[in-house]
PAROLUM-244064 format. One line per 5 residues: number of its first residue (from 1); for each residue x, y, z of C-alpha. Coordinates in nm, 2 decimals, decimal comma. Layout:
<sites>
NUM = X/Y/Z  ...
</sites>
This chain:
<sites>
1 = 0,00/0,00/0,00  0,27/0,25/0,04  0,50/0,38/-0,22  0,27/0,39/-0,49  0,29/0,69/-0,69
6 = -0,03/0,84/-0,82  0,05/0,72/-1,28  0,07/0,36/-1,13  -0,32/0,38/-0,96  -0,55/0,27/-1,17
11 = -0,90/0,35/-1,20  -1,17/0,06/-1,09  -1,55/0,04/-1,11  -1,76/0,06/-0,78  -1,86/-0,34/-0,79
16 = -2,16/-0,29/-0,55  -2,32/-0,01/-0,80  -2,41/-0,03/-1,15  -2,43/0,22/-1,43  -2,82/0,22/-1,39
21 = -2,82/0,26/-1,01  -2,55/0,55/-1,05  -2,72/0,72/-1,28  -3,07/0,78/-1,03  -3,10/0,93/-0,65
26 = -3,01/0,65/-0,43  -3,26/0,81/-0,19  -3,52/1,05/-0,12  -3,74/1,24/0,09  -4,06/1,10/0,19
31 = -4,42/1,21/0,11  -4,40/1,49/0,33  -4,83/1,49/0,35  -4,87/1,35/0,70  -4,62/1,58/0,84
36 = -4,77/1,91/0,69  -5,11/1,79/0,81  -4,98/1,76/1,18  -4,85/2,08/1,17  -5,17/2,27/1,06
41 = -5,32/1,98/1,31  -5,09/2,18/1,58  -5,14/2,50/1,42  -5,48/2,44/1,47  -5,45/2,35/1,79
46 = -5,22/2,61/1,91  -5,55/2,85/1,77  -5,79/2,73/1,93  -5,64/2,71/2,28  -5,53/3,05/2,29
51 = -5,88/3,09/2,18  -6,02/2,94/2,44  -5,76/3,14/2,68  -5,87/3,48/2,57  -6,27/3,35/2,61
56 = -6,21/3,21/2,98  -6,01/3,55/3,07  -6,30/3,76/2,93  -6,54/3,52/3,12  -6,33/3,61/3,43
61 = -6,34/4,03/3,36  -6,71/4,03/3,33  -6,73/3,81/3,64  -6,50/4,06/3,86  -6,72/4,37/3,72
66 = -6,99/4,51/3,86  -7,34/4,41/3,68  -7,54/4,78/3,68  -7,85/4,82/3,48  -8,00/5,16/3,40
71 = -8,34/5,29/3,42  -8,47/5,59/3,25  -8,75/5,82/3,29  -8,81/6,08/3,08  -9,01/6,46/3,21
76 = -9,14/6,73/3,03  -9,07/7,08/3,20  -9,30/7,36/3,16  -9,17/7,66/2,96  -9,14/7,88/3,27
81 = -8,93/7,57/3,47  -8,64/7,50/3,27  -8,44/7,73/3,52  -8,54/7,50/3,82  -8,41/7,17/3,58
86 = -8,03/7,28/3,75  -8,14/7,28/4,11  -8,15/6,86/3,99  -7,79/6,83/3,94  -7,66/6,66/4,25
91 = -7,90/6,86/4,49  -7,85/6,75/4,86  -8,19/6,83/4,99  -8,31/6,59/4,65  -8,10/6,33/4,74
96 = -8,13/6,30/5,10  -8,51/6,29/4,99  -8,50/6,01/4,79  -8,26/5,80/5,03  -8,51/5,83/5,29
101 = -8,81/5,77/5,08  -8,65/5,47/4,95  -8,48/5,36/5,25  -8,15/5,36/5,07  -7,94/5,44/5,31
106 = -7,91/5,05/5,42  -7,79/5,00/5,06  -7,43/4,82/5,08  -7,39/4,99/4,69  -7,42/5,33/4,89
111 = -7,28/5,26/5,22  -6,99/5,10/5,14  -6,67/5,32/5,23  -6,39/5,38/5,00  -6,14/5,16/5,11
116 = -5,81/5,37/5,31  -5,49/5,25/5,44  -5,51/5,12/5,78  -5,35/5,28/6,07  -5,06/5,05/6,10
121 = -4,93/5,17/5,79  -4,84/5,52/5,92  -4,46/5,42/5,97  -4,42/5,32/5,63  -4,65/5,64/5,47
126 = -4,42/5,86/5,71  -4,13/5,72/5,58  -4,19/5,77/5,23  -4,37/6,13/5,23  -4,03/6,19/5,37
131 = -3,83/6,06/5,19  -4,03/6,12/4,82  -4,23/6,44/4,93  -4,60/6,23/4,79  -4,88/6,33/4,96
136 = -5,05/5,98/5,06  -5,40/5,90/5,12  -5,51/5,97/5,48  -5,49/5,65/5,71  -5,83/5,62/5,88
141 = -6,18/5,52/5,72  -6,32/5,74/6,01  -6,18/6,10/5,87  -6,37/6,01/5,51  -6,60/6,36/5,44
146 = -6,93/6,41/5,54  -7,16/6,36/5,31  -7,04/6,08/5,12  -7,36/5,89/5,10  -7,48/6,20/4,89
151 = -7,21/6,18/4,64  -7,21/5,83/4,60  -7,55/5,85/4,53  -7,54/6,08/4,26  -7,24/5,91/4,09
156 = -7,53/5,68/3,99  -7,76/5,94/3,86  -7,71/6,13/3,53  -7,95/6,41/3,42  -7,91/6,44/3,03
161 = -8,15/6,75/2,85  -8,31/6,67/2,55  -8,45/6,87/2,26  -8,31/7,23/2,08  -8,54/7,39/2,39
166 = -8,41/7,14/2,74  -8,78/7,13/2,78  -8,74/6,76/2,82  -8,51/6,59/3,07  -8,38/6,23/3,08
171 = -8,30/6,10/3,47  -8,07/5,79/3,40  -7,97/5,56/3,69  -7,73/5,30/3,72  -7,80/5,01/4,01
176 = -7,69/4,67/4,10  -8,10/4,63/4,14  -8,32/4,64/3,81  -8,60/4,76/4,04  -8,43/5,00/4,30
181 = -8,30/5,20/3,96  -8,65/5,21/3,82  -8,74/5,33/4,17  -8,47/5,61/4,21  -8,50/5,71/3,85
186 = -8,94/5,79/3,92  -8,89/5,89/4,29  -8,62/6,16/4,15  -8,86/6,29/3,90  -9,18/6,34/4,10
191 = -8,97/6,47/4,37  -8,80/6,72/4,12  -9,04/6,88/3,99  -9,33/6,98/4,11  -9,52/7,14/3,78
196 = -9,32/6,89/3,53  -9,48/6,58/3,41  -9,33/6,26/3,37  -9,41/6,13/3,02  -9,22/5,78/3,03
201 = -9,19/5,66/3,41  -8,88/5,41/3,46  -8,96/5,03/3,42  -8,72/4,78/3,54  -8,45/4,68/3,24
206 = -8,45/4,35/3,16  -8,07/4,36/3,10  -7,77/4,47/3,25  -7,61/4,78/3,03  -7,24/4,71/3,26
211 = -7,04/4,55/3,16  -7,04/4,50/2,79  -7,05/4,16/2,74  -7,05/4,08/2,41  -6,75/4,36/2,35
216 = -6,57/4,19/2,63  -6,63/3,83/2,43  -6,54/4,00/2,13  -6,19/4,18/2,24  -6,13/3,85/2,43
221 = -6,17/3,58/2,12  -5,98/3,88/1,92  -5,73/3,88/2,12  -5,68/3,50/2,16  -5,69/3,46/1,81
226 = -5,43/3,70/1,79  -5,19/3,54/2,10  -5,26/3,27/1,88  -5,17/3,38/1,57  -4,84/3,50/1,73
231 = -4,79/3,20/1,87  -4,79/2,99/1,52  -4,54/3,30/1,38  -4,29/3,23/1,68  -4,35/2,88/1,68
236 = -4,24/2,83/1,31  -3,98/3,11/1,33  -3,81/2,89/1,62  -3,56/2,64/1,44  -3,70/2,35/1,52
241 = -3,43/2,07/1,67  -3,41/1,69/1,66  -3,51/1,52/2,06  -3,58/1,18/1,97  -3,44/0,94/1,66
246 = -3,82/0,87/1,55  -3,87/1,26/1,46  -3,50/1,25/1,26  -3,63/0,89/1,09  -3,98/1,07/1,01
251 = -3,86/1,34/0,89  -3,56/1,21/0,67  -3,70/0,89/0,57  -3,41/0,73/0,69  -3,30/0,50/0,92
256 = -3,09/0,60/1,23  -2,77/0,41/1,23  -2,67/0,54/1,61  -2,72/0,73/1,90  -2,37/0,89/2,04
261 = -2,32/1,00/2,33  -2,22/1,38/2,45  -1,87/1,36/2,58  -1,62/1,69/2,68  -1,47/1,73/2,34
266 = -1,30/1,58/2,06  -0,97/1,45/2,19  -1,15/1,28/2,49  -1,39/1,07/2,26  -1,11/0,94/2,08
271 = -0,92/0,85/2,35  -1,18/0,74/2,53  -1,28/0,44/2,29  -0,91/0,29/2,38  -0,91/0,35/2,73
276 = -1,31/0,23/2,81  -1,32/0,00/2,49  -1,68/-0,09/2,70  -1,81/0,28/2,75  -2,15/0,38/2,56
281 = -1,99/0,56/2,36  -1,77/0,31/2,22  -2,07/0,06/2,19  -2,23/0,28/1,96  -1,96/0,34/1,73
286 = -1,99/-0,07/1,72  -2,33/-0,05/1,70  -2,30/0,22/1,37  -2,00/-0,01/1,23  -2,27/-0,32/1,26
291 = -2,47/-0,17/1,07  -2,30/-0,14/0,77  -2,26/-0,46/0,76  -2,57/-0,62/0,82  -2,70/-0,51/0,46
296 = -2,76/-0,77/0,20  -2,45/-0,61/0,00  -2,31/-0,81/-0,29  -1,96/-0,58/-0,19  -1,95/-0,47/0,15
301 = -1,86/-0,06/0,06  -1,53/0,02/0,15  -1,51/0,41/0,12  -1,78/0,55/0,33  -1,79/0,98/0,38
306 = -1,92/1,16/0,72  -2,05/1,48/0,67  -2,32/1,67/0,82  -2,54/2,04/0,75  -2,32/2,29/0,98
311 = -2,01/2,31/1,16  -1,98/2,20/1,46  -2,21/1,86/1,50  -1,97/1,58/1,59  -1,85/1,42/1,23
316 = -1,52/1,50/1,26  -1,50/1,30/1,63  -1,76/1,07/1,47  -1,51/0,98/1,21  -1,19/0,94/1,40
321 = -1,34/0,75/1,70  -1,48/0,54/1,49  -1,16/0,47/1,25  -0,94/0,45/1,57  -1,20/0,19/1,74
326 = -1,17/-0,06/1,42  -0,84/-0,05/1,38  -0,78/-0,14/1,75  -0,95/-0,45/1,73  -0,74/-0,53/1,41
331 = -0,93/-0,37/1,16  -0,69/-0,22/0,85  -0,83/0,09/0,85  -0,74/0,47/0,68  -0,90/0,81/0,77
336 = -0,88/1,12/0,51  -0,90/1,47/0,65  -1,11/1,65/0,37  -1,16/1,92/0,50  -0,93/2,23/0,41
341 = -1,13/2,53/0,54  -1,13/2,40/0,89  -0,91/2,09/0,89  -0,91/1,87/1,25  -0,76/1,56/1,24
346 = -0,42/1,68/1,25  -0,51/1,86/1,56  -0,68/1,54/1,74  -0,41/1,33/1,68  -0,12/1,58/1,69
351 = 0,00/1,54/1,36  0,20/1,77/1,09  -0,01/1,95/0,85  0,23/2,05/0,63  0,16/1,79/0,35
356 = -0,17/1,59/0,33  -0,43/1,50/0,04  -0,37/1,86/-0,12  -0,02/1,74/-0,18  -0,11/1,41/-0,30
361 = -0,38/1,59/-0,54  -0,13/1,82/-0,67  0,20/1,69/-0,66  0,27/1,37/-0,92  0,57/1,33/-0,74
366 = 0,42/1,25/-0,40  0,36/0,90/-0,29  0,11/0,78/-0,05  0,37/0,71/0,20  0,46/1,04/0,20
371 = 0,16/1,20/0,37  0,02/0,90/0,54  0,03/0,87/0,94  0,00/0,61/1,18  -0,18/0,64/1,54
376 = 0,07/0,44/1,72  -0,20/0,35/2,01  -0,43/0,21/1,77  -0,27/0,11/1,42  -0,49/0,38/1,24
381 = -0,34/0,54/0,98  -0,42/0,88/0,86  -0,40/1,13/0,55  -0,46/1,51/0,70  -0,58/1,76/0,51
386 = -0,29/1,98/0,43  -0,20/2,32/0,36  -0,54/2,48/0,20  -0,51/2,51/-0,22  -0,73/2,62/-0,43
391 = -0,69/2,41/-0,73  -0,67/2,13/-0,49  -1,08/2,21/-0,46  -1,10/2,14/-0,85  -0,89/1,82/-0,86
396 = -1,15/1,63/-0,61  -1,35/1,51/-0,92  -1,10/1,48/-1,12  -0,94/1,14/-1,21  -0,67/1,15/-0,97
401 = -0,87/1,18/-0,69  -1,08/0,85/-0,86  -0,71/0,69/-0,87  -0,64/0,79/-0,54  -0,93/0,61/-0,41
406 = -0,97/0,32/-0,59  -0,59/0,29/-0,48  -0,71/0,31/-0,09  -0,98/0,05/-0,12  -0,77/-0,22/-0,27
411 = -0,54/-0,14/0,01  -0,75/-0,10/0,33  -1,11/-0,26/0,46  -1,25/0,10/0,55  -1,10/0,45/0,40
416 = -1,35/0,67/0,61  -1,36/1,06/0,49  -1,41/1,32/0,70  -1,60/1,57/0,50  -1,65/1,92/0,53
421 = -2,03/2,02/0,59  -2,26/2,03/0,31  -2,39/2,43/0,37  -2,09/2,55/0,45  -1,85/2,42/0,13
426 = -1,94/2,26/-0,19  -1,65/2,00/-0,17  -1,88/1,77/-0,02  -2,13/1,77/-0,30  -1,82/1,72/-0,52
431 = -1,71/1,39/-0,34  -2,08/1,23/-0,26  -2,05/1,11/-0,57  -1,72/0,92/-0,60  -1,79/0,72/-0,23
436 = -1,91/0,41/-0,24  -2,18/0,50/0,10  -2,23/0,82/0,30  -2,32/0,88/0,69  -2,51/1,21/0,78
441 = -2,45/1,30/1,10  -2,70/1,56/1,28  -2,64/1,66/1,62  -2,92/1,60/1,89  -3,08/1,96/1,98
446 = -2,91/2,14/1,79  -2,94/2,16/1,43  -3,24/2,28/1,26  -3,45/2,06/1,09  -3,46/2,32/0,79
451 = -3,10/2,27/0,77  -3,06/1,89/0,77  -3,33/1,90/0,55  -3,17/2,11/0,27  -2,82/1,96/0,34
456 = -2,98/1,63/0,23  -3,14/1,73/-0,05  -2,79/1,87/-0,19  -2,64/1,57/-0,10  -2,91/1,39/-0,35
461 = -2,92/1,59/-0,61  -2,58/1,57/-0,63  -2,63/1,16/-0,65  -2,47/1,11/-0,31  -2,57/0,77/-0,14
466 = -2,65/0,81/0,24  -2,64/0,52/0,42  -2,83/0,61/0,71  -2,83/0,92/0,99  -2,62/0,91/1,31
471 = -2,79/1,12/1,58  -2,43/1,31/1,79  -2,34/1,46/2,06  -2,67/1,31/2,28  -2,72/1,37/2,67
476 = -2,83/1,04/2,75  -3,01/1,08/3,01  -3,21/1,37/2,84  -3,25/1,13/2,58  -3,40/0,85/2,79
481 = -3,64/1,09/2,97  -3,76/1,25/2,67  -3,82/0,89/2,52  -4,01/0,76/2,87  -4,19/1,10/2,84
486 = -4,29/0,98/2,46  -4,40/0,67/2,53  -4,58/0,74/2,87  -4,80/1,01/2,58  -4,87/0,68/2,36
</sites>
């Protein structure tokens, strides 16, 4: 395998694929119609809960308000009386009248005190008219003015003059009683006037006029429908995140090859599959490594990519942990750094950058044994991705990169490539095509679903064939919660 220069490699079909199967998507999305129809299921929902809120909150506001109805009685003044209508206006001598006649002055509407702080609060008023120069309210219900009955009472009478000539007066009164308004309202107008006569006497109303409740209802649903409304707006604005595997298998149409745990960072995880060779995390790296090989292949692939939508998701730990665990147990395996913008093998493994695949792309003279490394803990050997080149970038679809490998495959029983991620370089679109199976990684609340979506659909357009979806970075115990959670909903 090493010392061969790149005019000696020699170009070999993909046995497991033919020309027909190359030449269509491998995969793609599924019908995306039950998904739509539970979001506008939740949308729906979402609107008419809020609905509901803003009905049960106007139920409660017209439940704390008083209920008043208002009686009306209507009196005709004689030409030479309209002067006497202004002795009506909150007369005390009227008023006191009326409260006797009518016994009101047992009436909790009327004798019910405003309410004042108590006295035990004159430390604390003290303190702060001292301190903020406010006047506050006076401490004791006992110093309230004289003569409060009188006002009170006439806060619930209104005297309204009709007609170009005031010859005709409207007494309007507001009660908690239907009959004890209809009462004040004709007891005020035969007391007032003497010579007047009352045309339309009061008669008890058959409905409350406070509050409004159908403007209440109204402003309430209106305003549910709008939390709701709102609600949908920030609900879809929100990137939404992959919890469980069944919501990244739903909404991919994939399988999920593996559920990897969260671990401190990169250089932990792969040392941690050497040093606990039994730890979850290394279990599901065997788990993701079984199944590639429980497929009914006719060739078992050999050249398998990792790449994911964004930065920052796990593949490039996924890949090395994964290559270092296989070769450990005697596996001949390679791992190729493809990515130039933001290369990290070398820096996992403590390796020289300086020459790597971009020298083996662009350089006839370089031989695979020039730029390949070996972990000497686990027998992995690596290919970094060197210095960053430009026409390096162009060369990945051209034939030497087909030479270089078809040259790995005959030489190794996994060449994994670490990819760079689909949004964020089109070198990964470039190479879907010329590996033999690719692994998407997606990394467990984190990446949006719009992006793993679109990532994929790049990937397929451009022919790629992905294996399956590896769910990264999990907190386990999150995990198994939200799953019990799931499960305790079926």
């Amino acid at each position: 395998m090493r010392n061969i220069p790149l005019h000696q490699m020699q170009s070999r079909p993909r046995p497991h694929q033919s020309r027909a199967a190359r030449s269509s998507p491998k995969t793609a999305w599924p019908a995306q119609g039950g998904a739509t129809n539970r979001l506008l299921g939740r949308r729906l929902l979402t609107l008419l809960a809020c609905l509901a809120a803003g009905l049960v909150l106007a139920g409660a506001v017209i439940a704390v308000l008083p209920t008043l109805y208002v009686a009306e009685t209507r009196i005709l003044v004689p030409p030479d009386g309209t002067d006497a209508v202004g002795a009506i206006n909150r007369s005390p001598a009227l008023a006191e009248q009326v409260i006797a006649e009518l016994h009101l002055d047992h009436d909790t509407d009327l004798t019910q005190e405003s309410w004042h702080p108590p006295e035990a609060l004159d430390p604390a008023r003290s303190w702060i008219e001292t301190h903020t120069g406010w006047k506050l309210p006076l401490p004791s219900s006992a110093q309230a003015p004289q003569g409060s009955l009188v006002d009170r009472f006439w806060d619930q009478v209104e005297i309204i003059h009709r007609g170009r000539s005031s010859r005709m007066v409207e007494i309007r009164v507001s009660a908690s009683d239907p009959k004890q308004a209809a009462a004040i309202a004709n007891s005020l107008g035969r007391l007032a006037l003497s010579t007047g006569t009352i045309i339309t006497p009061a008669l008890p109303p058959g409905g409350a006029a406070y509050p409004p409740v159908s403007a209440i209802l109204l402003i309430g649903a209106a305003g549910g429908v709008l939390l709701g409304l709102a609600s949908i707006v920030l609900f879809d604005s929100k990137p939404r995140l992959f919890a469980r595997s069944e919501e990244l298998e739903s909404a991919s149409g994939l399988p999920v090859l593996a559920v990897v745990p969260e671990l401190e960072d990169g250089g932990a995880a792969i040392a941690n599959v050497l040093r606990d060779p039994g730890s979850p995390f290394a279990e599901s790296l065997r788990k993701l490594y079984g199944k590639l090989h429980s497929q009914r292949w006719n060739q078992a692939p050999k050249i398998i990519a990792v790449s994911s939508a964004m930065p920052g998701e796990g593949r490039s730990t996924l890949a090395a942990s994964l290559g270092r665990l296989l070769a450990s147990e005697g596996g001949r395996v390679l791992l190729v750094d493809c990515d130039w913008r933001h290369p990290e093998l070398h820096t996992l493994f403590r390796l020289n950058n300086e020459t790597g695949l971009t020298s083996l792309l662009l350089d006839p003279h370089i031989a695979l044994d020039d730029v390949i490394h070996t972990d000497a803990l686990s027998g992995l050997d690596i290919i970094t991705a060197g210095r960053r080149n430009r026409q390096a970038v162009h060369k990945l679809i051209s034939e030497p990169m087909r030479k270089i490998l078809s040259a790995l495959a005959a030489g190794y029983d996994l060449v994994l490539l670490d990819m760079p991620p689909v949004l964020a370089a089109d070198e990964t679109l470039l190479l879907s095509g010329l590996v033999d199976k690719l692994i998407f990684t997606v990394r467990w609340r984190h990446t949006p679903r719009g992006k793993a979506t679109d990532a994929m659909d790049k990937i397929l357009a451009a022919r790629g064939d992905v294996l399956g979806v590896v769910l990264t970075r999990v907190d386990l115990q999150r995990y198994g919660k939200d799953k019990l959670s799931l499960n305790t909903a079926k």
